[in-house]
C-alpha positions as CSV (number, residue, x, y, z in Angstrom):
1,X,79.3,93.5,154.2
2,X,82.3,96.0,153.5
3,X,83.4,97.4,157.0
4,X,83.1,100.7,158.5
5,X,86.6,101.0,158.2
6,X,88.9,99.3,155.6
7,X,92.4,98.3,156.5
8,X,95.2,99.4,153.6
9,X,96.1,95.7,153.1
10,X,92.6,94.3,152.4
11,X,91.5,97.5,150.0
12,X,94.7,97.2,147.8
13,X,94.5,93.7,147.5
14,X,90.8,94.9,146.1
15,X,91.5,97.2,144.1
16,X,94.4,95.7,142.2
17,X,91.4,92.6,142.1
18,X,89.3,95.5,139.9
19,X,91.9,96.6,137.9
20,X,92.8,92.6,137.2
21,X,89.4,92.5,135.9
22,X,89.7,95.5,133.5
23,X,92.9,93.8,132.1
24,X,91.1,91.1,131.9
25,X,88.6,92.7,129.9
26,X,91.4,94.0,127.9
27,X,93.0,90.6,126.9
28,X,89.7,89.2,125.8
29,X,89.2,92.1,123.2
30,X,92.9,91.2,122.0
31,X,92.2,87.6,121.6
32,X,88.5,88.1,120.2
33,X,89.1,91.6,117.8
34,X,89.8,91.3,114.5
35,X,91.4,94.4,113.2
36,X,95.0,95.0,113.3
37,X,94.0,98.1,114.6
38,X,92.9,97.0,118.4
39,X,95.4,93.6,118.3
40,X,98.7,95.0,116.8
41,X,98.2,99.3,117.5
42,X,96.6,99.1,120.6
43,X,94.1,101.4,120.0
44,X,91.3,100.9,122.8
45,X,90.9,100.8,126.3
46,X,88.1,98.3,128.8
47,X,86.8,99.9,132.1
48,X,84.9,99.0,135.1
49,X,82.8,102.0,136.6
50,X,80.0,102.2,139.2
51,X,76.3,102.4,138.4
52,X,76.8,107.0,137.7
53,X,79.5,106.1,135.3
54,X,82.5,107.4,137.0
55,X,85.3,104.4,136.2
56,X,86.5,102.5,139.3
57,X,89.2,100.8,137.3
58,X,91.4,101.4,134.1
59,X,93.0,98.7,131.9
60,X,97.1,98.9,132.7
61,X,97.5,98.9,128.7
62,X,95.4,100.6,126.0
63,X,94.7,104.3,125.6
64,X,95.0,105.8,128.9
65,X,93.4,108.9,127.8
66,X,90.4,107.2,126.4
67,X,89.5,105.9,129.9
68,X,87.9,108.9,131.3
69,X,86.3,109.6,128.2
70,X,84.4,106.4,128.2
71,X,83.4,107.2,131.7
72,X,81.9,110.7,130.0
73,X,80.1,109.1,127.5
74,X,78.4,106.5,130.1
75,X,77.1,109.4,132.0
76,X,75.6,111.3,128.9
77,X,74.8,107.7,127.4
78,X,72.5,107.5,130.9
79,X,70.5,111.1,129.7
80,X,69.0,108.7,127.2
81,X,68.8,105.7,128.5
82,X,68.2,106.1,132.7
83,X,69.0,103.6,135.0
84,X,65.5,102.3,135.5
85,X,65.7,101.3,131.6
86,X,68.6,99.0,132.1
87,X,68.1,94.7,132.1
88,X,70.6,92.2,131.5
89,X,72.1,91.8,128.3
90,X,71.4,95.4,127.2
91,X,74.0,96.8,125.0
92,X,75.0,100.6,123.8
93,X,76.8,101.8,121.6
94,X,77.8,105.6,120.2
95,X,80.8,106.9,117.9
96,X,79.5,110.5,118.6
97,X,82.6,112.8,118.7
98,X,81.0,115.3,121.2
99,X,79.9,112.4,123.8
100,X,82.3,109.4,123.1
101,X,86.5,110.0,122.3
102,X,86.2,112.9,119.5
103,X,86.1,111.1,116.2
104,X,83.7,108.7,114.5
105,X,86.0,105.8,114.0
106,X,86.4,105.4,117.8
107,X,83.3,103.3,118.7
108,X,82.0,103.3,122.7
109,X,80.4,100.2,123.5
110,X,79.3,99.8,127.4
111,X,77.1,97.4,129.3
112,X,75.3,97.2,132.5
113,X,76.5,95.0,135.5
114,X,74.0,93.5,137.8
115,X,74.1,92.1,141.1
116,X,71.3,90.3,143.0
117,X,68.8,92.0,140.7
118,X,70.4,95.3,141.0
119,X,72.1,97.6,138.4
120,X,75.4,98.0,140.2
121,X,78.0,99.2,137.4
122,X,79.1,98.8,134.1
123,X,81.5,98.1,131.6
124,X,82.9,99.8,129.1
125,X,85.6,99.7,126.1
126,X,86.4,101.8,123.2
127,X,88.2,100.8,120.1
128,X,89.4,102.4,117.0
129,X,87.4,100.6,114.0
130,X,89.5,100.4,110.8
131,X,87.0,101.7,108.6
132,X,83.5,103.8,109.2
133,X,82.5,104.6,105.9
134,X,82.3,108.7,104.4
135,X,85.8,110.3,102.7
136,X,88.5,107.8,102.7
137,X,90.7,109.4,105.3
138,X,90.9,112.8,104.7
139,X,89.2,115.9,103.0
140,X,86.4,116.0,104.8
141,X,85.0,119.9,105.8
142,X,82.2,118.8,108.3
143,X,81.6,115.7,110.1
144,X,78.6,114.5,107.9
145,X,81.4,113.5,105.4
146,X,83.8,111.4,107.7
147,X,81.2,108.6,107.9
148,X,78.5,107.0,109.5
149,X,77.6,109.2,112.8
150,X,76.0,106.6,115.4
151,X,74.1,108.5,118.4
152,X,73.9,106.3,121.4
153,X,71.2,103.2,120.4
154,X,70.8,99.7,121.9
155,X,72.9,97.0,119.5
156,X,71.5,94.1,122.1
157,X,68.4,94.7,123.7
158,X,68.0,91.6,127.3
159,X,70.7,89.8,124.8
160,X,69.3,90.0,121.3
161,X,70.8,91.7,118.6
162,X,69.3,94.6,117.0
163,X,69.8,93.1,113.4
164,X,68.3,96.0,111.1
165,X,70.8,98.3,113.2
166,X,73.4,96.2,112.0
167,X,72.4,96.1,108.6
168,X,72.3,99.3,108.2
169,X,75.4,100.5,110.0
170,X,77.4,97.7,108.2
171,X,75.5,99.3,104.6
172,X,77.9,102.4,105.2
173,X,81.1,100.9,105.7
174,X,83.6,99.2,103.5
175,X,85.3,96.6,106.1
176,X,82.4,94.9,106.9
177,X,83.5,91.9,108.6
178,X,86.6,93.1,110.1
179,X,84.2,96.5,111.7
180,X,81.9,94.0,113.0
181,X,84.0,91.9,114.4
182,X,85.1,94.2,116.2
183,X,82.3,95.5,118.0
184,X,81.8,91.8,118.6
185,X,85.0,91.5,120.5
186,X,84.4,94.9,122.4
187,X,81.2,93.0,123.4
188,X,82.4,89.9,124.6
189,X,85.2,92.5,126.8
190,X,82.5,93.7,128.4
191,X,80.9,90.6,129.2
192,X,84.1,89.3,130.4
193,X,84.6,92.7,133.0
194,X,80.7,92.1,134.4
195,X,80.9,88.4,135.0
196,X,84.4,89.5,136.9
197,X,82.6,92.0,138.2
198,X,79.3,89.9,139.7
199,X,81.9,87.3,141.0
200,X,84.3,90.1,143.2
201,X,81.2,91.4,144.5
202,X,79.9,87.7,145.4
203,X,83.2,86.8,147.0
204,X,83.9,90.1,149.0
205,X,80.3,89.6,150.2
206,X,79.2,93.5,149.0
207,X,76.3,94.6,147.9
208,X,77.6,97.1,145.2
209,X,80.4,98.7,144.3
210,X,79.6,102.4,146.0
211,X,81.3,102.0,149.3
212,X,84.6,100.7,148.1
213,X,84.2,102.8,144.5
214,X,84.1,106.2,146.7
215,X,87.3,104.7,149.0
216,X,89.7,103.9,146.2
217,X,88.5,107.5,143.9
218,X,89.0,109.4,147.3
219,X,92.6,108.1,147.9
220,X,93.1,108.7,143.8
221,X,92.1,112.2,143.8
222,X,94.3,112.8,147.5
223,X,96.7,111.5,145.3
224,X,96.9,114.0,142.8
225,X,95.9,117.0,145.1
226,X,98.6,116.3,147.2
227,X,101.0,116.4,144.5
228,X,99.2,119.8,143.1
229,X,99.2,120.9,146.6
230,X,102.8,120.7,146.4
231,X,103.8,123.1,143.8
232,X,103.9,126.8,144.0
233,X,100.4,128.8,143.5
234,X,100.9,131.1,141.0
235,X,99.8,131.2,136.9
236,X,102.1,129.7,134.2
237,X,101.5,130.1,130.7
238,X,103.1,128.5,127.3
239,X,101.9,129.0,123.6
240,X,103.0,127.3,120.5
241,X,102.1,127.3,116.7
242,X,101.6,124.0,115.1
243,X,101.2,123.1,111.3
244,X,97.5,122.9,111.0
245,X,96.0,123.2,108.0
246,X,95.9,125.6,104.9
247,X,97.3,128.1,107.6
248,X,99.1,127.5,111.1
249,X,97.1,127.4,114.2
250,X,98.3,128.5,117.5
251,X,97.6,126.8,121.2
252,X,97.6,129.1,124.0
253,X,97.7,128.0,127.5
254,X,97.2,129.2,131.0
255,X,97.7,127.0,134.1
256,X,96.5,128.1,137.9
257,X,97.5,126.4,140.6
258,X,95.6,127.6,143.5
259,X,96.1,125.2,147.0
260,X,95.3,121.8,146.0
261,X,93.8,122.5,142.6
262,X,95.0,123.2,138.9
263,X,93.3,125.1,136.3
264,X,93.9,124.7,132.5
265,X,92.8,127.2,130.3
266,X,93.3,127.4,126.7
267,X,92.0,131.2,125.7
268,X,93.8,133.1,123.0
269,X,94.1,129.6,120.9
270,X,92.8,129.5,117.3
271,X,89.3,129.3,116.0
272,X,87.7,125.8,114.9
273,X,89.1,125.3,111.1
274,X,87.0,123.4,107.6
275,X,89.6,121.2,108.1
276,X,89.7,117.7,110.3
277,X,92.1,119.0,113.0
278,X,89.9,120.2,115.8
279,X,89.7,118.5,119.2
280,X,86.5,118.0,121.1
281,X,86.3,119.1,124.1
282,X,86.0,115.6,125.9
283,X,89.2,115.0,123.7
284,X,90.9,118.3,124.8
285,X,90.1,117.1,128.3
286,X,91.0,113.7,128.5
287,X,94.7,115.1,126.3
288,X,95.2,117.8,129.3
289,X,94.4,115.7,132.3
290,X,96.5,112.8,131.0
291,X,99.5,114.3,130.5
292,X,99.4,116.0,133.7
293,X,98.6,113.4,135.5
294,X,102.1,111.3,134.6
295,X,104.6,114.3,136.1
296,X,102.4,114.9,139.0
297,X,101.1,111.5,140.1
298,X,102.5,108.9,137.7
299,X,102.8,105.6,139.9
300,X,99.0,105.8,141.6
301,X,96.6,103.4,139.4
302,X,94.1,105.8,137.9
303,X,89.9,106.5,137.9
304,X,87.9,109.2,138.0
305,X,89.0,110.6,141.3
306,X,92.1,111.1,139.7
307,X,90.2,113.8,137.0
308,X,88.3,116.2,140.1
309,X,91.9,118.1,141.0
310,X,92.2,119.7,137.7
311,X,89.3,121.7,136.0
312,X,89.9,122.8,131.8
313,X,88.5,125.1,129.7
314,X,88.4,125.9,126.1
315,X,86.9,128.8,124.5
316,X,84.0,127.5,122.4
317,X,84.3,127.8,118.9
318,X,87.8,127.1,119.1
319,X,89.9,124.3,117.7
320,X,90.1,122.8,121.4
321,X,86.3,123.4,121.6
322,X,84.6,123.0,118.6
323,X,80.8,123.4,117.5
324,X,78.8,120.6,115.9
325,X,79.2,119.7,113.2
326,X,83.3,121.0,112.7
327,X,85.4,117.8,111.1
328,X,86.8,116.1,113.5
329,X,88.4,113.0,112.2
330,X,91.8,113.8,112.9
331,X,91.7,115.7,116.2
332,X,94.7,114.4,117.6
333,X,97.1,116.6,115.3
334,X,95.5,119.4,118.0
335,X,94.8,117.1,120.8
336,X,98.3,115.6,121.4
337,X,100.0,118.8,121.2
338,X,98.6,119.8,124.4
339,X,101.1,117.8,126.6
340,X,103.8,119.7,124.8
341,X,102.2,123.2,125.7
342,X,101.4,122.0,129.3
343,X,105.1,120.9,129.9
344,X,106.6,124.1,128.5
345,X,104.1,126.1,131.1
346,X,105.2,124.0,133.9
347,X,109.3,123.6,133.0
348,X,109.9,126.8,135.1
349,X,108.5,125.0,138.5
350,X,109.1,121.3,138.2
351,X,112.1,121.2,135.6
352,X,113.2,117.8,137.0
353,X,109.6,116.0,135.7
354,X,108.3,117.5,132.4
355,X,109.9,116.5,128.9
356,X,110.8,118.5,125.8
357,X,108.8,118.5,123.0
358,X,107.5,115.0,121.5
359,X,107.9,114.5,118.0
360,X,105.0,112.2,117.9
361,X,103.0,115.1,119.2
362,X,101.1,114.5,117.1
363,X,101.3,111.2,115.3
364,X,101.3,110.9,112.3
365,X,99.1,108.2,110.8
366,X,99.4,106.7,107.3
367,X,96.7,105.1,105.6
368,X,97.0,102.5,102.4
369,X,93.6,102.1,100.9
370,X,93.3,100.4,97.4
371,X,92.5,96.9,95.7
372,X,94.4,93.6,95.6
373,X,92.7,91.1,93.6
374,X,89.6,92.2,93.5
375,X,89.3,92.8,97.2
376,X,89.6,96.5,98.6
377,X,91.6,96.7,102.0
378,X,92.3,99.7,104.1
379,X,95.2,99.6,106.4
380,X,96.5,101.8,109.0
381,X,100.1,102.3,110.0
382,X,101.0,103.3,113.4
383,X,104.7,104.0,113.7
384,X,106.7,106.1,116.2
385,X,108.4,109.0,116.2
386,X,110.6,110.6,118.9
387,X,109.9,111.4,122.5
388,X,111.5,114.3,124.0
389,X,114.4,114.4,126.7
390,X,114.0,114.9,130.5
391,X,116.4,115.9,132.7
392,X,117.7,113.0,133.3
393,X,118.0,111.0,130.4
394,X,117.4,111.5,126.3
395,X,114.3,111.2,125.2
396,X,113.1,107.3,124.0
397,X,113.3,106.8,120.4
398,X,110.7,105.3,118.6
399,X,107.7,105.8,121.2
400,X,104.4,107.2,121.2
401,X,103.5,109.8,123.2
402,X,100.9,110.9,124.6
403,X,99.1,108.2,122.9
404,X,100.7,104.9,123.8
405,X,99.1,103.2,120.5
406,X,102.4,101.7,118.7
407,X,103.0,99.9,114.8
408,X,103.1,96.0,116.3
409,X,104.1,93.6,114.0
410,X,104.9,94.7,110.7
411,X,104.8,91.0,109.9
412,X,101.2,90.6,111.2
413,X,100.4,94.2,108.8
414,X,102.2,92.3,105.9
415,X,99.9,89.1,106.2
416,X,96.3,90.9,106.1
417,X,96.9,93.9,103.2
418,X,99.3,94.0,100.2
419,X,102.3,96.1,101.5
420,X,106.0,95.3,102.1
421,X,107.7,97.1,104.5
422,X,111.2,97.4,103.1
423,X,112.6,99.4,105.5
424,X,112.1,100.6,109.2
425,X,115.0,101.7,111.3
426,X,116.1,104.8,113.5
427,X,116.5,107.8,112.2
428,X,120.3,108.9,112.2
429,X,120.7,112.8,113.3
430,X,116.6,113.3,113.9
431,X,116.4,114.2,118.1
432,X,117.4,117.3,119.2
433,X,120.6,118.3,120.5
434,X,121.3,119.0,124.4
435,X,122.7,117.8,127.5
436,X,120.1,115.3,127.2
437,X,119.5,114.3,123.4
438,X,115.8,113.7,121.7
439,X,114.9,110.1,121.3
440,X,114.9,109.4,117.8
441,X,112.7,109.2,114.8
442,X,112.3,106.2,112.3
443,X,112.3,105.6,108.7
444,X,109.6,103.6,107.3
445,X,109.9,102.4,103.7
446,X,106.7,100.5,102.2
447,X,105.8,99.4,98.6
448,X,103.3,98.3,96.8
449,X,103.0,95.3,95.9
450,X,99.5,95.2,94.0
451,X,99.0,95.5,90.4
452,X,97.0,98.6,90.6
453,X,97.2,101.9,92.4
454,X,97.5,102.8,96.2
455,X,96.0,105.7,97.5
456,X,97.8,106.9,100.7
457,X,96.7,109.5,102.8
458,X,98.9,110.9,105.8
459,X,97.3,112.9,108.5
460,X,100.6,114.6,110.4
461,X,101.8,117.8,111.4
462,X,105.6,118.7,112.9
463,X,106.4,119.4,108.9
464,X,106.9,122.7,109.4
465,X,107.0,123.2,113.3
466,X,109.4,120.5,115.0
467,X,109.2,119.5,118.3
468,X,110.6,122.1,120.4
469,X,113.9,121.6,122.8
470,X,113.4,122.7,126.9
471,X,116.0,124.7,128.6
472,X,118.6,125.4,125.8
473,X,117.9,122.2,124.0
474,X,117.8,121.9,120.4
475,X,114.7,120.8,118.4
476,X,114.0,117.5,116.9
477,X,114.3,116.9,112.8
478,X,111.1,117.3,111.2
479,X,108.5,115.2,109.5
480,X,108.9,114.1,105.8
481,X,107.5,111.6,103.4
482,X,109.0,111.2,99.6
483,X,107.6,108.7,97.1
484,X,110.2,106.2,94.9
485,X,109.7,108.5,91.7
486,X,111.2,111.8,93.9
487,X,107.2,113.2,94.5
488,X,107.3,114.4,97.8
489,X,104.1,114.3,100.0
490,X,102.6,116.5,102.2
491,X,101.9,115.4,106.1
492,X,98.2,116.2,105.6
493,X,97.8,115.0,101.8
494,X,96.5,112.1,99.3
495,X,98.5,110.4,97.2
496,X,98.6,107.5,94.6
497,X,101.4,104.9,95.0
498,X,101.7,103.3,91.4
499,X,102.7,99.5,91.4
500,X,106.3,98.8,92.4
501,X,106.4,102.2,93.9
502,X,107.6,103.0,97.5
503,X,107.0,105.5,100.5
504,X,109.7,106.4,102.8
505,X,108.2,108.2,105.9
506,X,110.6,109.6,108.1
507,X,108.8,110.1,111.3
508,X,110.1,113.2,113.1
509,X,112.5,113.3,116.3
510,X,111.6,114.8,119.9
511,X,113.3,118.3,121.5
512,X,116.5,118.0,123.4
513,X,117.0,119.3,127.0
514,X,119.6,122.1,128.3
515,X,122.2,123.4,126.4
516,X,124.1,121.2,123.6
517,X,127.6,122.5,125.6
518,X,126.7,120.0,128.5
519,X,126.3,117.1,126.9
520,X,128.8,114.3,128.0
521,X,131.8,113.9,125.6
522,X,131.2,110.2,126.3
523,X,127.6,110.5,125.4
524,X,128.4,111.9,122.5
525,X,130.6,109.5,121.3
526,X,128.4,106.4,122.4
527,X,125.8,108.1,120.1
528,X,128.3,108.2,117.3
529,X,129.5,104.2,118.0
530,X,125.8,102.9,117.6
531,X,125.2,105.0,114.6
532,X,122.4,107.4,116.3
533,X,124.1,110.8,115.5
534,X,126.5,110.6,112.6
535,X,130.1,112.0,113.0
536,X,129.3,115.1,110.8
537,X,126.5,116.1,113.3
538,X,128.5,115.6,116.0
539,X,131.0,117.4,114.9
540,X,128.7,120.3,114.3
541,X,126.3,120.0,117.2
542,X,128.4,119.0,120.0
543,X,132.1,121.2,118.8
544,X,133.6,120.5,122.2
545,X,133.7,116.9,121.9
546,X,136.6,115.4,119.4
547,X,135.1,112.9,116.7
548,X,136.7,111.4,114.1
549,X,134.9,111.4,110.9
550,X,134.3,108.2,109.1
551,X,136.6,107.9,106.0
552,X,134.6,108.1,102.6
């Protein structure tokens, strides 16, 4: 039985135990996946939540955003299927934007935990699936055309497969093997987090997981009130204009901090577009409680107590609150944007936490779809551009955020699809000047090596509208691609690759912070040593610092 009162020693040493098990749960999706996607990218997340849906514990890896979304979708998942419907070895799955993480290619799979007869949780995962059918990655002006829509349905009904589901889902898809295995691997996760689940609830002698659930959200949400508490009340607001699509939209934003709670709210931003780039509303959540979440409470382990401080709203109809059925498929060209607008709301009250703008906000995504030998493959490339500079230190180069998905192994994208990387190295000159510099951008060179055509599509913004400095800093270098034969190609375009041809994507760099004046002379010239700001910029960027040029 769990005590009336739990000493601090016993409930960390059970809570990190949960969290062990949601890694756990995380690892076995790794081993078991088969996409490059989920292994290499990182593109999923496992959870452990109580028998409402509300997580108790995150994987440490993976989307962190994704987490509470998949907690969402298990509590609209239960509107169909309630509690008393639930038996061992039952399985569900959705890809609906509106309930699961905003576009169909992210697949929701949870499953119920039992204890002693009793449905006393579930698990949960999420993974990006390579392919899902519809308009090969891009195009698309409602979400009819970006594949195969799955409302919540059982794929495993007391443990047996629903086959003709199967069949027909895997009828509408191109990667058939790699899709399904897959969801396979997000299935045996979840088996993996209830067994760890039955067995911490056998060996801590509880009945359920409500007790000790409530006790670690409660002290997760004190967590993040405190910190909220802890700012000045008050109303803070930020806008900014991003690429978008045939036209520029524009993100307005409005936070209130009232006592121990924060209110986001995103009126005055831009109506839902034809095109792919509007965010959900679970998405626009989920991409505005995140971000906060690492400058006010970055080092407590999070669940959903950590989501009740901070309420957001969208107007509906918008591009952060779109209308069934608005494209969808690449909402995170709005969605990740949203870190940059909170940041520059809340730079005037907590300068010393929030970043500049992050070039990768958005990422940019390339995908090479095409034949080699008969077979058609479809791979994804998930590179890196620049994060933006703090206060104290530039900004990382090369790293996602406020996605934490990554590229992995080129080698391991080389063996499974027809494409050489040639090149992929840091982008000379690409963060923004400051006190603290932007982290850099990358170049990414990649050929084709088939005998026929590759069709590449890019979905990316910051082409027009770099990632923006804080306090005097500078912005970062904007996003480009260019093609062997001097085409150039648009961030949010299709293009053939012919044989022998190449891509050079040259991701864009994050904002500096404070005025370029204050940056170190010996920061400066460190920079020029390792080849991250050529002489000539310095020279022009930093004018108090002496730099000798490099002789032609």
């Amino acid at each position: 039985m769990l005590p009336d009162t739990l000493d601090p020693i016993t409930l960390e040493i059970w809570w990190s135990r949960l969290v062990a098990i949601a890694d756990e749960a995380a690892t076995a999706l790794l081993r078991t996946s088969f996409s490059t996607v989920i292994r290499e990218s990182n593109d999923y997340v496992t959870v452990l939540m109580n028998a409402r849906g509300e997580t108790i514990a995150e994987c440490t890896l993976g989307i962190p955003a994704f987490a509470a979304l998949v907690g969402r979708a298990t509590r609209q998942i239960l509107t169909t299927f309630p509690a008393d419907d639930w038996r061992e070895g039952d399985v569900v799955l959705t890809n609906d934007p509106w309930i699961g993480t905003g576009h169909l290619p992210d697949i929701v799979v949870i499953m119920p935990v039992f204890h002693e007869g009793r449905l006393v949780g579930f698990a949960g995962s999420a993974g990006h699936a390579p392919d899902i059918g519809g308009v090969f990655r891009g195009g698309p002006t409602e979400l009819i055309e970006e594949g195969v829509l799955i409302p919540p349905v059982r794929l495993y009904r007391a443990g047996l497969r629903n086959d003709d589901l199967v069949s027909l889902f895997l009828a509408n898809i191109r990667q058939k093997d790699i899709v399904l295995g897959d969801i396979e691997a997000q299935v045996s996760a979840n088996k993996v987090c209830a067994r760890r689940a039955q067995e911490f609830l056998h060996d801590t002698a509880q009945a359920d997981f409500e007790r000790l659930g409530s006790a670690i959200q409660d002290l997760a949400e004190k967590a993040m009130r405190d910190a909220i508490a802890a700012l000045p009340d008050g109303v803070y607001r930020a806008s900014l204009d991003a690429d978008g699509a045939e036209t520029p939209t524009h993100i307005a934003c409005a936070i209130t901090i009232a006592g121990d709670h924060m209110s986001v709210d995103y009126a005055g931003t831009s109506a839902q577009v034809t095109h792919a780039i509007n965010s959900v509303f679970n998405y626009t959540q989920a991409y505005t409680i995140y971000p906060l979440k690492c400058v006010l409470d970055p080092h407590s382990r999070r669940n959903e107590g950590s989501y009740r401080a901070v309420t957001v709203t969208a107007p509906e109809g918008s591009i952060l609150n779109p209308t069934f059925p608005a494209p969808v498929l690449a909402r995170h060209l709005t969605g990740h944007l949203l870190s940059c607008v909170l940041y520059q709301a809340l730079a005037p009250i907590m300068p010393e936490r929030v970043i500049a703008d992050s070039g990768g906000a958005p990422a940019l995504r390339a995908h090479f779809a095409g034949e080699d030998g008969g077979r058609r493959f479809g791979q994804l490339l998930f590179a890196s551009a620049g994060m933006g500079a703090s206060r104290a230190r530039d900004g990382l180069s090369a790293t996602a955020f406020p996605t934490n998905s990554g590229a992995g192994s080129i080698e391991a994208l080389e063996a499974v699809s027809p494409l050489l990387f040639r090149k992929k190295e840091l982008r000379a000159d690409s963060g923004g000047v400051g006190r603290q510099r932007g982290g850099l951008g990358q170049d990414v060179e990649v050929a084709n090596i088939t005998r026929g055509p590759i069709q590449l599509t890019l979905l990316g913004d910051r082409e027009r509208h770099p990632a923006l400095g804080l306090l005097g800093g500078g912005p970062g270098a904007v996003a480009t691609a260019v093609i062997s034969d001097g085409r150039s190609a648009a961030m949010k375009s299709r293009t053939l690759i012919a044989p022998g041809q190449s891509v050079t994507i040259r991701f864009a760099g994050g904002g500096g912070y404070g005025p370029a004046a204050e940056r170190s002379p010996a920061a400066v010239a460190e920079d020029v040593r390792q080849g991250l700001v050529t002489a000539e910029a310095a020279a022009r960027d930093y004018p108090q610092v002496q730099i000798e040029k490099t002789p032609a």
